[in-house]
C-alpha positions in Angstrom: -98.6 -21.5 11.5 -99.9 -20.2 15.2 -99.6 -16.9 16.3 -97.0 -18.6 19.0 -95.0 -19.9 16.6 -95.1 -16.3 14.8 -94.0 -14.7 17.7 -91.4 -17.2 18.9 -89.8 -17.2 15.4 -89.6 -13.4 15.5 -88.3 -13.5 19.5 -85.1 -15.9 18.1 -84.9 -14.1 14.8 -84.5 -10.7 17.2 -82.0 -12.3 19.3 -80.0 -13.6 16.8 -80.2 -10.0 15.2 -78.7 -8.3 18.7 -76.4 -11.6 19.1 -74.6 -10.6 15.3 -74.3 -7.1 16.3 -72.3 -7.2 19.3 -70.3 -9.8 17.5 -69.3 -7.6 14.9 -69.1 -4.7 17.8 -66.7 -6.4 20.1 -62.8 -5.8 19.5 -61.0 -8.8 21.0 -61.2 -12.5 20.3 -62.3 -13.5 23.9 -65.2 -10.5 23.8 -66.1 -12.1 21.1 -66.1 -15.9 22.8 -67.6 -14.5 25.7 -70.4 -13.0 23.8 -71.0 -16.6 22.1 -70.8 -18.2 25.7 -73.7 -15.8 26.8 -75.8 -16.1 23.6 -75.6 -20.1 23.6 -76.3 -20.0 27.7 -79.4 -17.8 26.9 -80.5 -19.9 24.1 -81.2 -22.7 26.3 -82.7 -21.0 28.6 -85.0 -20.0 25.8 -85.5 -23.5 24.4 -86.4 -24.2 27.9 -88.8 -21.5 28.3 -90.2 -22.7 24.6 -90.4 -26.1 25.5 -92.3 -25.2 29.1 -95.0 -23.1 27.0 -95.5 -25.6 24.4 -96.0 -27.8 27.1 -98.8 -25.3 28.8 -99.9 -24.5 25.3 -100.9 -28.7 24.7 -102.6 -28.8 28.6 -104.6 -25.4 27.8 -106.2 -26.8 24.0 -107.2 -29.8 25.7 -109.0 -28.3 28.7 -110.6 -25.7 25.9 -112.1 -28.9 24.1 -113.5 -30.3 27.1 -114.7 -27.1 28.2 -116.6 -26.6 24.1 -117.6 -29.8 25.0 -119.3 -29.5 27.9 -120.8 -26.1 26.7 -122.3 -28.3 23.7 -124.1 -30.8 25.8 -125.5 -28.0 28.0 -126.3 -26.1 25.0 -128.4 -29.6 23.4 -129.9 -29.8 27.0 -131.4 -26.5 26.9 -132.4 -26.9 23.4 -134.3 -30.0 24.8 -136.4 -28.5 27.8 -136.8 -25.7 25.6 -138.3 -28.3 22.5 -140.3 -29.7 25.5 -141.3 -26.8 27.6 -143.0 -25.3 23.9 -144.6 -28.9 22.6 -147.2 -29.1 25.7 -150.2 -29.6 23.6 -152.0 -31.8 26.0 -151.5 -28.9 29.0 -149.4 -31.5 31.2 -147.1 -30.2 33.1 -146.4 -33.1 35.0 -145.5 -35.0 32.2 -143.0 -31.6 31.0 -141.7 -31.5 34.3 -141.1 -35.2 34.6 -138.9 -35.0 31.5 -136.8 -32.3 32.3 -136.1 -33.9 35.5 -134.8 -37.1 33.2 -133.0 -34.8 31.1 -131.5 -33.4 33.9 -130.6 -36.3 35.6 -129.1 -38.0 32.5 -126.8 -34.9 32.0 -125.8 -35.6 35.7 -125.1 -39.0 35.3 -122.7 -38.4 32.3 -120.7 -35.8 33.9 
């Protein structure tokens, strides 16, 4: 269960608490139908509200994964110039320099 769920479910359970007690509060049978009236009118615009931040809730878990995502591939492209940077046993930086710019450009080219 997600904390939004959590906290929706105890946002409904309140209101249902507050709807019962001015049920049981209110003297006359149209209080009382008027009371139901409001609570169903508020209810969808709670369902509403529910359904709009699920909806937000979807679109915001998605752009997180493509955001880890992209943090992973730059992480595995530092990792690489850093593997390269540290191997230069033959003291060519050229040849270091040359692959980081392919590295480089092959991280361009896939984004």
């Amino acid at each position: 269960m997600s904390i939004f769920t959590f906290i929706l479910g105890a946002f409904i359970g309140a209101f249902i608490g507050v709807l019962l007690m001015a049920m049981v509060k209110a003297g006359s049978m149209a209080e009382k139908q008027s009371l139901v009236d409001e609570s169903r009118s508020r209810l969808k615009e709670t369902e509403a509200m529910v359904e709009d931040l699920t909806e937000k809730n979807k679109y915001l878990t998605q752009n997180n994964r493509d955001k880890q995502n992209q943090i992973e591939e730059l992480q595995q492209t530092i990792k690489d110039i850093e593997q390269l940077s540290t191997s230069n046993t033959y003291n060519n930086e050229k040849t270091i320099l040359g692959k980081i710019k392919e590295l480089v450009s092959d991280y361009q080219s896939q984004n």
